[in-house]
C-alpha positions as CSV (number, residue, x, y, z in Angstrom):
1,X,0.0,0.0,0.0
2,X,2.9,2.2,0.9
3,X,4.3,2.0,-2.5
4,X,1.5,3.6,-4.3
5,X,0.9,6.4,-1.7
6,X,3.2,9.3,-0.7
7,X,4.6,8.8,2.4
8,X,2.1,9.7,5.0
9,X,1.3,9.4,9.4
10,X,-1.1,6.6,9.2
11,X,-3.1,5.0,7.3
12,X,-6.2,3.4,6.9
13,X,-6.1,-0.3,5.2
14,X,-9.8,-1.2,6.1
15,X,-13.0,-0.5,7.4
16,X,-13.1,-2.0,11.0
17,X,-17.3,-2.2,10.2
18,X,-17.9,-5.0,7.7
19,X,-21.8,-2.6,7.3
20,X,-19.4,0.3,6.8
21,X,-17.3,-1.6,4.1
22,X,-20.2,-3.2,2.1
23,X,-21.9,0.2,2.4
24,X,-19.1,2.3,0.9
25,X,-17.9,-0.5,-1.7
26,X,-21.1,-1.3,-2.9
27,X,-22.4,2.0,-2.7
28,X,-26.0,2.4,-3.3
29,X,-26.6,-1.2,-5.6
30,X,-25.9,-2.5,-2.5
31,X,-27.0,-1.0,0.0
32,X,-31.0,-0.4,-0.5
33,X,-31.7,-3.7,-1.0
34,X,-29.4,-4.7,1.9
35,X,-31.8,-2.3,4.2
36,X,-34.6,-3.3,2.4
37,X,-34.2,-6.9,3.5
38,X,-33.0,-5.8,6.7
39,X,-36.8,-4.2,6.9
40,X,-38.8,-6.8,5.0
41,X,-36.6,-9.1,7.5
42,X,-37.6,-7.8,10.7
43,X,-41.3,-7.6,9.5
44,X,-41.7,-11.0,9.1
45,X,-39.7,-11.9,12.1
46,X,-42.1,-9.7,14.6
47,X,-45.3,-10.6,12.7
48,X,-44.7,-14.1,13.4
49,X,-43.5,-13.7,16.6
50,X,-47.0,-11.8,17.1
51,X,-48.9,-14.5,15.6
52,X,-47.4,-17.5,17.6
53,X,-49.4,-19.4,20.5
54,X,-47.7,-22.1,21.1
55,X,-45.5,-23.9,23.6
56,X,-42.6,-23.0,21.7
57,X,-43.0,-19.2,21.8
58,X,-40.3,-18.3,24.4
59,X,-37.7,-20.7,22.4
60,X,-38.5,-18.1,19.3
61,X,-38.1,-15.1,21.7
62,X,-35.0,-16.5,22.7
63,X,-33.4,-17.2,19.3
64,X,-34.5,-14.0,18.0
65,X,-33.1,-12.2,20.7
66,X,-29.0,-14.9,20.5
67,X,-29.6,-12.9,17.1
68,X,-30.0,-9.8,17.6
69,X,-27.4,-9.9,20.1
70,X,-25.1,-11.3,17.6
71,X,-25.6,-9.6,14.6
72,X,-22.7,-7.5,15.2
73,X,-19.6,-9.3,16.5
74,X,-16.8,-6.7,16.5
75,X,-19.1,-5.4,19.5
76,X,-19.1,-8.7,21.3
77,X,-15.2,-9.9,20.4
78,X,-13.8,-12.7,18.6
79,X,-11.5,-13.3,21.5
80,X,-9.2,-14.3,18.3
């Protein structure tokens, strides 16, 4: 990288947001669909939480919950 550039203090190799990175690599192509199914996603996620009676509900709550918890692991750590 150092060999294209003029020498300089720092520099930036990466994005440390993999959002940020698709967002500014893809630009808008890629990111309105990316939040559209983000939306369209979470729609269908709460409607059929909503619409669930049975015995199984808290097991969805709690797997929808491991994944929203997850969804961004440089805030949780690799511990790699």
């Amino acid at each position: 990288m150092s060999v294209c550039q003029p020498p300089h203090q720092f520099a930036f190799n990466h994005a440390h947001s993999e959002y940020l990175q698709l967002a500014v690599e893809g630009g808008m192509l890629v990111g309105v669909p990316m939040v559209c199914a983000a939306f369209f996603a979470f729609r269908l996620i709460v409607a059929r939480l909503r619409s669930d009676h049975t015995p199984t509900f808290w097991m969805r709550v709690g797997a929808r919950q491991h994944a929203r918890r997850h969804r961004r692991p440089e805030r949780v750590g690799d511990g790699l």
